[in-house]
C-alpha positions, 0 to 999 in steps of 0.5 A: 564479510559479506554484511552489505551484500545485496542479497542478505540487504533485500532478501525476504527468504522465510518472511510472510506478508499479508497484502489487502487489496491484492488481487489486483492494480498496485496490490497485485503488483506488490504481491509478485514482488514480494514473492519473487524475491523469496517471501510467502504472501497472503493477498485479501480482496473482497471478492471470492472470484478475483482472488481465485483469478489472482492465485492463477498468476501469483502462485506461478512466482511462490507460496501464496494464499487467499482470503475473501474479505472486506476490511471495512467489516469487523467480522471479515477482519476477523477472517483476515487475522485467523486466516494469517494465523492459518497460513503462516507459523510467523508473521512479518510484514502487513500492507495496508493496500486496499482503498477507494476513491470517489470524485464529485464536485464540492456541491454534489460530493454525498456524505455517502461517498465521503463516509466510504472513502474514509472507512475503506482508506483509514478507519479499516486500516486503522482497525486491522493494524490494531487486530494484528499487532499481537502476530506482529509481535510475536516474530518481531526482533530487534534486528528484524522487527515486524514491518507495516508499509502503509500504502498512502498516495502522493495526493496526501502530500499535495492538491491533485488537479491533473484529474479535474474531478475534486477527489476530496475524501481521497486526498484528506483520507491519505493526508491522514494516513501517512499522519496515522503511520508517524503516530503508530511508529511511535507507538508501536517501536517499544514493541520492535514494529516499524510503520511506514507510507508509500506514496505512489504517483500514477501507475497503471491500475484499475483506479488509473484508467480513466485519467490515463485515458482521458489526461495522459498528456497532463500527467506526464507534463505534471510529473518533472521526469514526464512519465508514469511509475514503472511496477519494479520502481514501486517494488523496489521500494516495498522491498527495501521496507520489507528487508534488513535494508529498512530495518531502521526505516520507521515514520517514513512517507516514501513518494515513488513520483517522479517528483509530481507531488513538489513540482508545480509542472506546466499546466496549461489546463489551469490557466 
């Protein structure tokens, strides 16, 4: 018997995710992943260019495929969907991935810039799931059911100040996240669908880099292991969530932080 082997535990052989947000950063990271250990992949990113760019290095680990399209817009949403139907005889796995930030002091933070941040981190979110329940659905069983990881942040979970810029939508948008993915566990279970959060600390992105640059020294002291995230300890999470190994884990938010969201660390920049 050979029912805790690792590779039947994680394997993703004959799966198929979509990944929004996948051309690059954390989306991109997930997508190699993912196809290194045996699924088919679909990456969304809004722009044509990035996404012929990102096929480049992806297509070298597995199947992949791509869509140019804003999640945030209704009518590419409706590309998004038709495109999984194109590419895939069954769905498996949906990574809500791409988001935004925007910081500002409180004085200066624009209704815009809120109103962006929301749409992008929750309401498209919100409005894809909902599009692409019916392909979930259809593949789902109850052994195997159909897998959405929602990628929140560790700032959801507390007040993040290493920056110095107040993120506010950022934060309230992901503390509302990993509240959405609790109440869409709970609704969509009776339809053999698990929902969970990812909420990764600092790794190295497009998002990153300017607090990389500017408080490196910072973040490492707030974080309890002194470091940034590695892109294998964010996949091997995203994995486990993906394979039989998480096939009971549902309404979970996962921090992949190295602690920083419970530590109050040694922060010299407050005092």
């Amino acid at each position: 018997m050979d029912e805790f082997n690792l590779n039947r535990l994680f394997d993703l052989n004959g799966k198929t995710a979509l990944i929004t947000g996948g051309s690059s950063g954390l989306g991109l990271i997930m997508a190699k992943g993912l196809l290194q250990n045996g699924a088919r992949v679909l990456i969304a990113s809004r722009k044509q260019k990035k996404c012929d760019m990102a096929l480049i290095e992806l297509e070298k680990y597995g199947d992949c495929f791509a869509v140019a399209a804003d999640v945030t817009k209704s009518e590419d949403r409706v590309k998004i969907v038709a495109a999984v139907d194109d590419c895939f005889d069954g769905f498996s796995i949906l990574i809500n991935n791409a988001g935004g930030n925007w910081g500002a002091k409180l004085e200066d933070y624009p209704d815009d810039g809120f109103e962006k941040v929301i749409s992008t981190n929750l309401n498209a979110v919100f409005s894809l799931t909902r599009d692409l329940i019916p392909q979930l659905e259809k593949s789902a069983t109850d052994d195997d059911p159909g897998r959405i990881i929602n990628i929140g942040s560790m700032d959801g979970i507390h007040v993040p100040i290493v920056q110095r810029v107040p993120t506010f939508a950022y934060s309230a948008s992901k503390a509302a996240l990993h509240h959405l993915t609790k109440a869409l566990a709970i609704d969509l279970a009776p339809k053999k669908i698990t929902v969970n959060a990812v909420a990764p600390g600092f790794f190295e992105s497009r998002m990153t880099d300017y607090v990389f640059e500017h408080f490196i020294t910072d973040i490492e002291d707030d974080c309890p292991l002194h470091r940034i995230g590695r892109p294998e300890e964010l996949v091997g999470i995203v994995v486990y969530l993906a394979s039989r190994a998480g096939a009971y884990t549902n309404g979970a938010v996962i921090p992949v932080d190295g602690g920083t969201s419970i530590s109050k660390g040694r922060r010299p920049w407050t005092e």
